[in-house]
ChimeraX commands (.cxc) that place a marker at each C-alpha (Angstrom):
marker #1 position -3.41,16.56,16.48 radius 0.5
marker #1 position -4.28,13.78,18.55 radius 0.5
marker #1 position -1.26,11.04,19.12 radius 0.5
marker #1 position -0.07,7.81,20.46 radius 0.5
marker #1 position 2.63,6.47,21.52 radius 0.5
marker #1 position 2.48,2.63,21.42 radius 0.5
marker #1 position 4.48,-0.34,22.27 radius 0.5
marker #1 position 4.00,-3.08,19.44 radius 0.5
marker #1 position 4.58,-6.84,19.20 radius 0.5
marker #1 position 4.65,-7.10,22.68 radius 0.5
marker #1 position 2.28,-7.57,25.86 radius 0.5
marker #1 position 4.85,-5.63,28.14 radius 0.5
marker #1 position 5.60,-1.70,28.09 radius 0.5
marker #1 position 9.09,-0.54,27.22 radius 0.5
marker #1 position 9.14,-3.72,25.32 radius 0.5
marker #1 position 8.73,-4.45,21.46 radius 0.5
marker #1 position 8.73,-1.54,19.06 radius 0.5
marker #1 position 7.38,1.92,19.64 radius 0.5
marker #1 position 5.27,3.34,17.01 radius 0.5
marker #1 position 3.64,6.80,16.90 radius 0.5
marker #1 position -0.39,7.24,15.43 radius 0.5
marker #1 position -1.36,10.39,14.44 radius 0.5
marker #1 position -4.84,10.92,13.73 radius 0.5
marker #1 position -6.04,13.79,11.10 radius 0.5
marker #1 position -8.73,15.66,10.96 radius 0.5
marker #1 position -7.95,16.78,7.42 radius 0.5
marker #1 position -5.17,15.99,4.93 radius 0.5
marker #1 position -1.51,17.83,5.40 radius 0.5
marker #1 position 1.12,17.64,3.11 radius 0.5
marker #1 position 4.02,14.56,2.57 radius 0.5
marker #1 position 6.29,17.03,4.21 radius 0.5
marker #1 position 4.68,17.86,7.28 radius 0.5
marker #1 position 4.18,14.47,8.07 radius 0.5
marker #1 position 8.03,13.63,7.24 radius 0.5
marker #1 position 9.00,16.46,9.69 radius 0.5
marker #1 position 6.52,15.52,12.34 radius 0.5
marker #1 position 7.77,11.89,11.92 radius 0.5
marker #1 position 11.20,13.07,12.47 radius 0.5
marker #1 position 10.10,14.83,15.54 radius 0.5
marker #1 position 9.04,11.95,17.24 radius 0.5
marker #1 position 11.85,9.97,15.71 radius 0.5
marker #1 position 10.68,6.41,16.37 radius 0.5
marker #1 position 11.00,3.99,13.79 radius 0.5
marker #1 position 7.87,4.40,12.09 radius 0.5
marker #1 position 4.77,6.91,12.82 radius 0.5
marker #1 position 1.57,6.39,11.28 radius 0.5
marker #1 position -1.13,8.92,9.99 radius 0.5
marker #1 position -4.81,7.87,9.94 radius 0.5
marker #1 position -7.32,9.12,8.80 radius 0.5
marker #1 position -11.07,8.23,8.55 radius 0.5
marker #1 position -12.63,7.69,5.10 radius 0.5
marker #1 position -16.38,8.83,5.66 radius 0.5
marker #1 position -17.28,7.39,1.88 radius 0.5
marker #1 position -16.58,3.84,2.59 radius 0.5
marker #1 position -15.94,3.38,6.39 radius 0.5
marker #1 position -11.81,2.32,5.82 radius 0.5
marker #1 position -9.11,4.28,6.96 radius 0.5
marker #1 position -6.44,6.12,5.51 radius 0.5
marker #1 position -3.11,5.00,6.48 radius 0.5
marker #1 position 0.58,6.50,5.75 radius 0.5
marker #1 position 3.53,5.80,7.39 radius 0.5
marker #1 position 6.88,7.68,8.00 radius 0.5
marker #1 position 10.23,6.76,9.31 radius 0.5
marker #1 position 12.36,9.33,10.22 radius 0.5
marker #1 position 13.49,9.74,6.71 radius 0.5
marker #1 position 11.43,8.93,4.45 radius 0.5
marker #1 position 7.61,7.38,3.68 radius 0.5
marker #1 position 7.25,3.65,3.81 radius 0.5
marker #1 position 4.96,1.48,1.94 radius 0.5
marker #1 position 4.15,-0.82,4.54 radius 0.5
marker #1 position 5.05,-0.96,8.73 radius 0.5
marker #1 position 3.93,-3.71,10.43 radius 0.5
marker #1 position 3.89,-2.71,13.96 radius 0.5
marker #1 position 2.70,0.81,13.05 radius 0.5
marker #1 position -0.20,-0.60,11.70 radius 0.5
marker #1 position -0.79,-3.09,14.48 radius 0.5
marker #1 position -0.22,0.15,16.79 radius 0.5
marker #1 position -3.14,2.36,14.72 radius 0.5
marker #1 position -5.52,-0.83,15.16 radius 0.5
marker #1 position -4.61,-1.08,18.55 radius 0.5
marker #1 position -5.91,2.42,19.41 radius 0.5
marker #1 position -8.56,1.97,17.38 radius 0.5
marker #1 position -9.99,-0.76,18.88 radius 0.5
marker #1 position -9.47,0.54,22.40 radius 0.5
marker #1 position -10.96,3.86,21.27 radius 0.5
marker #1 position -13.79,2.89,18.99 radius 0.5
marker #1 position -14.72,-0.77,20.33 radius 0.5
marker #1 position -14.74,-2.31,16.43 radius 0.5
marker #1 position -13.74,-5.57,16.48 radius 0.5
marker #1 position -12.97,-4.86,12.12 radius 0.5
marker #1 position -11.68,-2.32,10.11 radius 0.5
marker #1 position -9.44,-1.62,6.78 radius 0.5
marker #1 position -6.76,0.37,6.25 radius 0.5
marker #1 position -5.85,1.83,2.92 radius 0.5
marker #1 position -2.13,2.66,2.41 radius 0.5
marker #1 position -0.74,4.75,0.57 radius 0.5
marker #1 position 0.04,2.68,-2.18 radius 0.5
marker #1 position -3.51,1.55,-2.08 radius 0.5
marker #1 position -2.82,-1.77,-0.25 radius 0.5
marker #1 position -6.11,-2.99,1.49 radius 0.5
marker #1 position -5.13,-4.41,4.80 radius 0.5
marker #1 position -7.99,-5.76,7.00 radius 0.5
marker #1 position -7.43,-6.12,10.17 radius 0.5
marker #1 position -9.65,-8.13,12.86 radius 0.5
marker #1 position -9.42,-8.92,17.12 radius 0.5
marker #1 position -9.41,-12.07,17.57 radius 0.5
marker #1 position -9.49,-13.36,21.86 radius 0.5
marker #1 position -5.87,-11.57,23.25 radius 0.5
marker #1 position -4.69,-10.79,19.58 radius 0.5
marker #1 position -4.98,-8.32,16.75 radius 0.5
marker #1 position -4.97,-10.13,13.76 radius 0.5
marker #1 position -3.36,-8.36,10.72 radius 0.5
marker #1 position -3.62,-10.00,6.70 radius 0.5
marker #1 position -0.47,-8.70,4.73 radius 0.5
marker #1 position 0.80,-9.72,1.54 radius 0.5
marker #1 position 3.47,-12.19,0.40 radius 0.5
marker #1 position 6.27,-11.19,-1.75 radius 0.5
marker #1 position 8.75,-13.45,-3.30 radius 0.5
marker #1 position 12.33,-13.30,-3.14 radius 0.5
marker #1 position 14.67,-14.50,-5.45 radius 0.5
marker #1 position 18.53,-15.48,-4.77 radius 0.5
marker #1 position 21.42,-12.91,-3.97 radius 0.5
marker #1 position 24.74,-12.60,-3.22 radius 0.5
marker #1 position 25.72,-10.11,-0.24 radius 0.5
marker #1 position 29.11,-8.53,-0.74 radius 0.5
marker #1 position 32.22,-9.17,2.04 radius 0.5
marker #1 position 31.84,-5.86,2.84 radius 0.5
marker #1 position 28.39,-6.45,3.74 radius 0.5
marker #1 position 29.38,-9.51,5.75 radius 0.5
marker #1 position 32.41,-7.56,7.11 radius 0.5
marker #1 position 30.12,-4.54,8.57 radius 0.5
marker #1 position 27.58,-7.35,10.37 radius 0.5
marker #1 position 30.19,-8.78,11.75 radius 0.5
marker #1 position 29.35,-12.28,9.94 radius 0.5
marker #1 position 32.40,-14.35,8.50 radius 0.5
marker #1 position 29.51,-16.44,6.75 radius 0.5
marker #1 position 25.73,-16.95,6.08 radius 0.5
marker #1 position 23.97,-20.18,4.76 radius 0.5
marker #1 position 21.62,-18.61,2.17 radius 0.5
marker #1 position 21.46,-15.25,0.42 radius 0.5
marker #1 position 18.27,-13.85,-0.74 radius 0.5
marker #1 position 16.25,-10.45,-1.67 radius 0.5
marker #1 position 13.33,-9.06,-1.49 radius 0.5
marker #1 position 12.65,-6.77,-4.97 radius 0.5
marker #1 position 9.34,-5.27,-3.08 radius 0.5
marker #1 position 10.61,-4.35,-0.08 radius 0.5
marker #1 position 14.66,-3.83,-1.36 radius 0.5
marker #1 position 15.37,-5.73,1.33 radius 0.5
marker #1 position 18.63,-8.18,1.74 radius 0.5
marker #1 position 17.88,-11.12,3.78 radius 0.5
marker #1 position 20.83,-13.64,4.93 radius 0.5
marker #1 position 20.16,-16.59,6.88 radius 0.5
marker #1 position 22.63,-17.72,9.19 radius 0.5
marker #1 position 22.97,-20.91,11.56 radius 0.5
marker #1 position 23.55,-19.39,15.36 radius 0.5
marker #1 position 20.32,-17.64,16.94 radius 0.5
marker #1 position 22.83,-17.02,19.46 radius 0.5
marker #1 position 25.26,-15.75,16.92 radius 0.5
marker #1 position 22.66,-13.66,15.68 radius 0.5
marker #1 position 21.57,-11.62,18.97 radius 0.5
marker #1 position 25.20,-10.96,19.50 radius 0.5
marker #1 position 25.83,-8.88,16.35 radius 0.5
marker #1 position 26.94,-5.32,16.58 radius 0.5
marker #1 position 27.01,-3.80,12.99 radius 0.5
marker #1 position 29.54,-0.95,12.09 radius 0.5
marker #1 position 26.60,0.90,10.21 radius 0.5
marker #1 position 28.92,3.54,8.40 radius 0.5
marker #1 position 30.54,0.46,6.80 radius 0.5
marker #1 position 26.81,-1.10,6.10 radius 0.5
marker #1 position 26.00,1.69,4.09 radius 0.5
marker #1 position 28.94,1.81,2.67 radius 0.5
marker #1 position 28.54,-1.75,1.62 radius 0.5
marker #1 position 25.16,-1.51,-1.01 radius 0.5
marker #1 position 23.38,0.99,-2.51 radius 0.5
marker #1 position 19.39,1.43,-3.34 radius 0.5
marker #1 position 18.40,-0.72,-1.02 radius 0.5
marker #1 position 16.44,0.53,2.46 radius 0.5
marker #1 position 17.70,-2.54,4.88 radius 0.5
marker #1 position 19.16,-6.02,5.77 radius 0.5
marker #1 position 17.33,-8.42,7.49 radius 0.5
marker #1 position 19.86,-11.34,9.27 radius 0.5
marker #1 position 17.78,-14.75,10.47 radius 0.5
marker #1 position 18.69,-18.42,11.97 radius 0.5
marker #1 position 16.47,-21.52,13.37 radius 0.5
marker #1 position 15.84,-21.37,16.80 radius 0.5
marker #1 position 17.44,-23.15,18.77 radius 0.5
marker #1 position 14.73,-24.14,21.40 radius 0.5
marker #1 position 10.89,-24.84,21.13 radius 0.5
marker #1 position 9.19,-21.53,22.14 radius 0.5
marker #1 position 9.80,-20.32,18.67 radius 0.5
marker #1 position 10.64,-20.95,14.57 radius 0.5
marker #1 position 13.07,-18.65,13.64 radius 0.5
marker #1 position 14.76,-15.46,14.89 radius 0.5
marker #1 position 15.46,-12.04,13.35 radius 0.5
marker #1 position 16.88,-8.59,13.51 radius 0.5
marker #1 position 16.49,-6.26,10.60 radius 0.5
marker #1 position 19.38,-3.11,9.95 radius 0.5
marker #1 position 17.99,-0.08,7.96 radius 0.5
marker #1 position 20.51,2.61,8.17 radius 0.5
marker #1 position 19.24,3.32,4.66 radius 0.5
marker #1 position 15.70,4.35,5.09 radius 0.5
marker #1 position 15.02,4.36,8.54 radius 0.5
marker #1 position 17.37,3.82,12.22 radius 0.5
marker #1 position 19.85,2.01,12.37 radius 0.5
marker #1 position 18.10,-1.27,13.86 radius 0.5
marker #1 position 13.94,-1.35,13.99 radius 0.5
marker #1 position 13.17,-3.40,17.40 radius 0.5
marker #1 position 10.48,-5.69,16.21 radius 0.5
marker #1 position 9.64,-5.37,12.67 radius 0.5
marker #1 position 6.37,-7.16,11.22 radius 0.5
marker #1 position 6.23,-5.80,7.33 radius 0.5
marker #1 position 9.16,-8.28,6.79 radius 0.5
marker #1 position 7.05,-11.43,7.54 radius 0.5
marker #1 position 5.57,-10.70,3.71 radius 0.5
marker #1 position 8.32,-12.80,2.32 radius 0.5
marker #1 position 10.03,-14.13,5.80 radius 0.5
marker #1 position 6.69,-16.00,7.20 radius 0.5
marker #1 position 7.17,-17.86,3.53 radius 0.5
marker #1 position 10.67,-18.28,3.28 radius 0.5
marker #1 position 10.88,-20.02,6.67 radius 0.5
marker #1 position 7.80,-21.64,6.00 radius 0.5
marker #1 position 8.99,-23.37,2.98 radius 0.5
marker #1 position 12.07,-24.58,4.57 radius 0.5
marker #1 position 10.39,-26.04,7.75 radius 0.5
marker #1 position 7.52,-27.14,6.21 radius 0.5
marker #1 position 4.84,-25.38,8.41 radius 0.5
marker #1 position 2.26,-23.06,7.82 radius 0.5
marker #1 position 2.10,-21.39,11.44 radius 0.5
marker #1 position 5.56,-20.09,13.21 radius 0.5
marker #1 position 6.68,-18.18,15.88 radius 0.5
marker #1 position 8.99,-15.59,15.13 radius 0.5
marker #1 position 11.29,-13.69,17.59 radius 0.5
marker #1 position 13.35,-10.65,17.56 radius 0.5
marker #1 position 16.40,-10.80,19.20 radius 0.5
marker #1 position 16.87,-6.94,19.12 radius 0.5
marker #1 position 17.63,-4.94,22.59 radius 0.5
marker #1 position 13.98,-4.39,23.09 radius 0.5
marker #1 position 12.67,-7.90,22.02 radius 0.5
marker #1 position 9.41,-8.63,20.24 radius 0.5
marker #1 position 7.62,-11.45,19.32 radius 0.5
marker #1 position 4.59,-12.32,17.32 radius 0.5
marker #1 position 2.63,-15.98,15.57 radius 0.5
marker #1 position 2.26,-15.71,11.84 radius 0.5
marker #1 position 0.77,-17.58,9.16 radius 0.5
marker #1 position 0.93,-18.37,5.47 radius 0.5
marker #1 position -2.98,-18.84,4.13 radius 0.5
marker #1 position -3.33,-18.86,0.26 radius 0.5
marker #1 position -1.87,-15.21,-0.85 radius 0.5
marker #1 position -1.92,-13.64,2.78 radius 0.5
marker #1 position 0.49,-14.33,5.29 radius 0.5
marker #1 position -2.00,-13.45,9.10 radius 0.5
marker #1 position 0.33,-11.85,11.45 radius 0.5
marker #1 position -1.16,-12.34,15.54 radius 0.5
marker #1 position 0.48,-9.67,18.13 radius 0.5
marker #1 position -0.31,-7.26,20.43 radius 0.5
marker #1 position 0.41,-3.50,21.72 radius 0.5
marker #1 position 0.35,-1.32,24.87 radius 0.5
marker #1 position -0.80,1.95,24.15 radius 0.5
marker #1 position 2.09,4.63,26.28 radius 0.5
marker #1 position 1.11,7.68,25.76 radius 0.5
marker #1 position -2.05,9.74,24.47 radius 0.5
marker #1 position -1.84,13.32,24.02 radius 0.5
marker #1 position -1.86,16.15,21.63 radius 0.5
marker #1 position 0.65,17.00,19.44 radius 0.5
marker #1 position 0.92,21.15,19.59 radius 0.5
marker #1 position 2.11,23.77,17.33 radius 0.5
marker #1 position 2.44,21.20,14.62 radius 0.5
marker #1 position 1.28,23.40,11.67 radius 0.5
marker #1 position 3.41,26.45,12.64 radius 0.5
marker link #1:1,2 radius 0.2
marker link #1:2,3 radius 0.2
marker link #1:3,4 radius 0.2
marker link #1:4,5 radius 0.2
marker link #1:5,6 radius 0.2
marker link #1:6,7 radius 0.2
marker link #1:7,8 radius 0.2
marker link #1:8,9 radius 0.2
marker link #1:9,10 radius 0.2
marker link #1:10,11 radius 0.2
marker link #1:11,12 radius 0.2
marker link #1:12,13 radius 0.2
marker link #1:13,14 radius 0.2
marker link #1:14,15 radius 0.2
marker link #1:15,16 radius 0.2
marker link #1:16,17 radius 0.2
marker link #1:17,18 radius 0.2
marker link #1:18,19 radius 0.2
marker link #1:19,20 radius 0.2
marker link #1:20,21 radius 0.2
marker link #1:21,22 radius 0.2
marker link #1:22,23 radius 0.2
marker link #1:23,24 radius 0.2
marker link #1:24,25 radius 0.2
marker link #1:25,26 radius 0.2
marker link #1:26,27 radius 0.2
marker link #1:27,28 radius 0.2
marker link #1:28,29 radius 0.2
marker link #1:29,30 radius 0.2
marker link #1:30,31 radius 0.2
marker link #1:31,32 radius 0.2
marker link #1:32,33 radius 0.2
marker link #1:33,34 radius 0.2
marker link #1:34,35 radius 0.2
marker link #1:35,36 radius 0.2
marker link #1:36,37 radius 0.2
marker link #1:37,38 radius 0.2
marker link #1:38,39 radius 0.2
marker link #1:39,40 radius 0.2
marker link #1:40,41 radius 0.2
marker link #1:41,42 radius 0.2
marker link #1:42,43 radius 0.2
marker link #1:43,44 radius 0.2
marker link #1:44,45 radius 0.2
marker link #1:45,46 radius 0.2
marker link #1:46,47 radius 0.2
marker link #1:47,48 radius 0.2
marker link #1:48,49 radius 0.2
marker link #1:49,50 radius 0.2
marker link #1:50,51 radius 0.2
marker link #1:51,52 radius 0.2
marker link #1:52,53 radius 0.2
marker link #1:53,54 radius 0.2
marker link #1:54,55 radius 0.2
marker link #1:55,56 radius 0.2
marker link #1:56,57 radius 0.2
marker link #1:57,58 radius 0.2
marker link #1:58,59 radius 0.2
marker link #1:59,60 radius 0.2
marker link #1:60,61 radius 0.2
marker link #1:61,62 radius 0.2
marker link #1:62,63 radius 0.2
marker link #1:63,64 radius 0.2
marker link #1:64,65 radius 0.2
marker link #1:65,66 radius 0.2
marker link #1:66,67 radius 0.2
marker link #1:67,68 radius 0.2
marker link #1:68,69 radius 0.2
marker link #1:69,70 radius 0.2
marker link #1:70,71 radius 0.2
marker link #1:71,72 radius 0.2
marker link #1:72,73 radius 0.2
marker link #1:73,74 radius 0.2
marker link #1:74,75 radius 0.2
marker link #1:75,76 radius 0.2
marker link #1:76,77 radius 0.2
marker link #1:77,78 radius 0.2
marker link #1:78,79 radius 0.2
marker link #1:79,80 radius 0.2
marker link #1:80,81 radius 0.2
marker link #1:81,82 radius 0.2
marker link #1:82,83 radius 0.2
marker link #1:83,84 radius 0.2
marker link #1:84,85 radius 0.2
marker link #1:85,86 radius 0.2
marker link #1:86,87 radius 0.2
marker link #1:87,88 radius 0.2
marker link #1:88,89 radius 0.2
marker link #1:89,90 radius 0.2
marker link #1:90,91 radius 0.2
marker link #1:91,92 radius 0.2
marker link #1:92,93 radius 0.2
marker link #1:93,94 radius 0.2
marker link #1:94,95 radius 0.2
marker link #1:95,96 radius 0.2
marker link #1:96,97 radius 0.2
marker link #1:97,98 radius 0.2
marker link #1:98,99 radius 0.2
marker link #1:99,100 radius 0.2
marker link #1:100,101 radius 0.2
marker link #1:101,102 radius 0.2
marker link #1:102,103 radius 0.2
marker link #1:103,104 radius 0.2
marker link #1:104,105 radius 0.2
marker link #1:105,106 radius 0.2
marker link #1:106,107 radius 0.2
marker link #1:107,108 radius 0.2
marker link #1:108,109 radius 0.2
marker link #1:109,110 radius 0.2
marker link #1:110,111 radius 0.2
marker link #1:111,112 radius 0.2
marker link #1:112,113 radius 0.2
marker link #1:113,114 radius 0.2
marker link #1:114,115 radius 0.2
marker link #1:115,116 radius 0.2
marker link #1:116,117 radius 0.2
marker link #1:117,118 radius 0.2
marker link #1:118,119 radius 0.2
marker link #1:119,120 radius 0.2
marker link #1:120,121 radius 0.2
marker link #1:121,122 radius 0.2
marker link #1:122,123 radius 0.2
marker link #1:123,124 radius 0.2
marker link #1:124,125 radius 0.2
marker link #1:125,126 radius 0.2
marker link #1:126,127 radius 0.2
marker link #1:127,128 radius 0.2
marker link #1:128,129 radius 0.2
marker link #1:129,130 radius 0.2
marker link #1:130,131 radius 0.2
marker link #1:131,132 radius 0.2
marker link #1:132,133 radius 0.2
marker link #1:133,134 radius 0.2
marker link #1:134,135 radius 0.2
marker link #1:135,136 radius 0.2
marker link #1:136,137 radius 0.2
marker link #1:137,138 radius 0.2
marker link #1:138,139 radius 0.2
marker link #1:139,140 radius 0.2
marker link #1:140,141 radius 0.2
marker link #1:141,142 radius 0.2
marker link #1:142,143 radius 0.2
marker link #1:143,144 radius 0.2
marker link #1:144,145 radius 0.2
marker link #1:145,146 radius 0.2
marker link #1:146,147 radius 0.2
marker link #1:147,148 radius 0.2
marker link #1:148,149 radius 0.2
marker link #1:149,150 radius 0.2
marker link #1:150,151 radius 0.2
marker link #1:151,152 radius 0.2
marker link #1:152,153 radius 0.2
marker link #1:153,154 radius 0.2
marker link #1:154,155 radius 0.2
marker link #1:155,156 radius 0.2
marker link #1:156,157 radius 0.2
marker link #1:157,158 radius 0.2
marker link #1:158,159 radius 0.2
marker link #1:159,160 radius 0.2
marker link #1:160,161 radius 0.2
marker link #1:161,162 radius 0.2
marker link #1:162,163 radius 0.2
marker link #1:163,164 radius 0.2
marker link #1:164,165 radius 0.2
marker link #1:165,166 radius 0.2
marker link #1:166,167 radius 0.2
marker link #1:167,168 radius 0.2
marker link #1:168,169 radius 0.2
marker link #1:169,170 radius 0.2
marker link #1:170,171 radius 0.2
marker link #1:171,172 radius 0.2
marker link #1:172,173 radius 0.2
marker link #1:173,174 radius 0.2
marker link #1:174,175 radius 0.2
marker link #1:175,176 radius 0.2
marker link #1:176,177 radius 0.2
marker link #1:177,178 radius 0.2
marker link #1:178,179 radius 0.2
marker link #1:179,180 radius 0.2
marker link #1:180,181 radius 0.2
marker link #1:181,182 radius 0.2
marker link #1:182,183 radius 0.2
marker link #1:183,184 radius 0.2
marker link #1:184,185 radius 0.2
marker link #1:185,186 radius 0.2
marker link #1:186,187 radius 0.2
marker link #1:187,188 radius 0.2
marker link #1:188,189 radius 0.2
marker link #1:189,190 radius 0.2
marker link #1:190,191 radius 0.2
marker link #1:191,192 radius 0.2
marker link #1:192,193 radius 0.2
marker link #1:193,194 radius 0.2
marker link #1:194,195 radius 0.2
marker link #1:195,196 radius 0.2
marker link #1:196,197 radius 0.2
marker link #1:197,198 radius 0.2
marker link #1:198,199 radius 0.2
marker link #1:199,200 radius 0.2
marker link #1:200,201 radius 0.2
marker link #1:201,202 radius 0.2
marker link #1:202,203 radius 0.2
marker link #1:203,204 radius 0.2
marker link #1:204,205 radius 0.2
marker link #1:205,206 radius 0.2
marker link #1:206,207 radius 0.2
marker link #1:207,208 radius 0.2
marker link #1:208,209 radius 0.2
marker link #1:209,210 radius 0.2
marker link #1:210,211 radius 0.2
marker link #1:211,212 radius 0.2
marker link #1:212,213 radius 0.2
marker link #1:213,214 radius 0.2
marker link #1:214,215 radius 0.2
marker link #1:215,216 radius 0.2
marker link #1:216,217 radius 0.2
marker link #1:217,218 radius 0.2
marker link #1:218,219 radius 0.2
marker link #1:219,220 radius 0.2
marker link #1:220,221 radius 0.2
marker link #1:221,222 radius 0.2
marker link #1:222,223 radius 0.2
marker link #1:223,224 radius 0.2
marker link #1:224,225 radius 0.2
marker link #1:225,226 radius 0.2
marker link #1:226,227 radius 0.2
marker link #1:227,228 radius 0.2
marker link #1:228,229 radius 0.2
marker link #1:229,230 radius 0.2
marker link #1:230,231 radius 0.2
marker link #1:231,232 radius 0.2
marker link #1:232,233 radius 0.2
marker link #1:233,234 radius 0.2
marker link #1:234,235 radius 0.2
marker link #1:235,236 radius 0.2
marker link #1:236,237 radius 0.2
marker link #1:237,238 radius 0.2
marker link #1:238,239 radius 0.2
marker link #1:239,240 radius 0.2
marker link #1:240,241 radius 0.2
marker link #1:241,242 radius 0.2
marker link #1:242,243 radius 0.2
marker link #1:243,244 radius 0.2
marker link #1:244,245 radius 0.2
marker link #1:245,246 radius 0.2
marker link #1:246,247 radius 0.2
marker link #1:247,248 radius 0.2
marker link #1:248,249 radius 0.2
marker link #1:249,250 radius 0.2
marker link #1:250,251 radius 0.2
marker link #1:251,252 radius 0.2
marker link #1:252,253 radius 0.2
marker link #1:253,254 radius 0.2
marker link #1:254,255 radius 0.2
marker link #1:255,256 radius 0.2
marker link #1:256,257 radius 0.2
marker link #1:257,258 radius 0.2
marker link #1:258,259 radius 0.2
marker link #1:259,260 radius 0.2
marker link #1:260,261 radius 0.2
marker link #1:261,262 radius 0.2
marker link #1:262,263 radius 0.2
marker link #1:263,264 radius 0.2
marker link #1:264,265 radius 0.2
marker link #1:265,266 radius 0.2
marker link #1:266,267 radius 0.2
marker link #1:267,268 radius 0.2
marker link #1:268,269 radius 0.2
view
């Protein structure tokens, strides 16, 4: 099975997050990919395959426990090595949910169109605030799509130096897959940070995490009143990326360095 390891949301290797792509020559079952997923053990892998009928590809993706409905940087990974690999400047990916995601190059960038989700207001529970390490937030919210908790707070500095107790974070909700903490920045090369927690669905932090701008890139947007921001995440590895809101699509700009290309052995054993 051919594979790649890639570095997303970032122009430098070792940065940003690493994504696997697996590419497959014919379909394999929900649980092989959830094992082989768990075998490379990154946030996210993806599995592609191409759709002869109509020229899209297939797209799943994995964390190492369970499938997810949407990955940002494992989908900017897949068009990365696609692009290098194929020279198209276009394609689609169809998830697994049936999502149609086009994706385009566009000078230095990959250019993704996502969806935008709404959120609607919350509460987060001291136990939550306890386990982040937060004695208070300025705005609760969630997203019902993506069962995500999102809590704004007012310190980007504040925010890189959390260090969650994630026993206690799980401890603290049930059915939902993550918490996403943000603040203004504090300085002009960007909008807003963010670090998103997942000890629910995925690891315990994902380094640079794009499917969240469906309802973040809006959220933010609304409250600075801007249509294009710069979003960083303050997580060990960093990441950054340019998004914007446009009608019912919110365009997320980044790029990848491919790692690693190899094949992936004894896999159906």
């Amino acid at each position: 099975m051919k594979t790649y390891f890639v570095d997303a949301f970032t122009n430098e290797p070792f940065k940003g997050n690493p994504a696997g792509v697996c590419f497959l020559d014919q379909d394999i079952g929900k649980e092989k990919m959830q094992i082989i997923a768990k075998e490379i053990g990154f946030s996210e892998t993806a599995f592609i395959k191409k759709n002869a009928e109509n020229d899209t590809y297939d797209i799943r993706f994995f964390s190492p426990k369970k499938e997810i409905a949407l990955c940002g940087h494992a989908t900017l990974s897949s068009a990365k090595v696609l692009f290098e690999t194929t020279h198209e400047s276009a394609l689609t990916f169809i998830t697994g949910e049936k999502l149609e995601l086009n994706i385009r190059k566009e000078n230095d960038h990959i250019v993704m169109a996502f969806p935008v989700y709404e959120m609607t207001t919350s509460t987060a529970p001291a136990s939550m605030l306890h386990a982040l390490g937060l004695d208070e937030v300025t705005n609760t919210s969630y997203s019902p799509k993506n069962k995500i908790m999102v809590l704004e707070i007012s310190d980007s500095d504040r925010l890189a130096s959390l260090k969650p107790d994630f026993n206690a974070l799980i401890a603290s909700y049930e059915n939902i897959n993550g918490v996403l903490v943000t603040a203004p920045s504090k300085d002009t090369d960007y909008d807003f940070h963010y670090r998103y927690f997942w000890p629910w669905a995925g690891t315990n932090e994902d380094p640079v995490t794009g499917g969240v701008q469906t309802f973040l890139t809006k959220y933010w947007a609304n409250k600075l009143n801007k249509t294009k921001l710069k979003a960083f995440q303050s997580s060990e590895r960093t990441g950054f990326m340019t998004t914007e809101l446009k009608d019912d699509k919110v365009l997320l700009f980044g790029n990848a360095v491919i790692m690693l290309e190899g094949q992936l052995k004894n896999w159906n054993g």
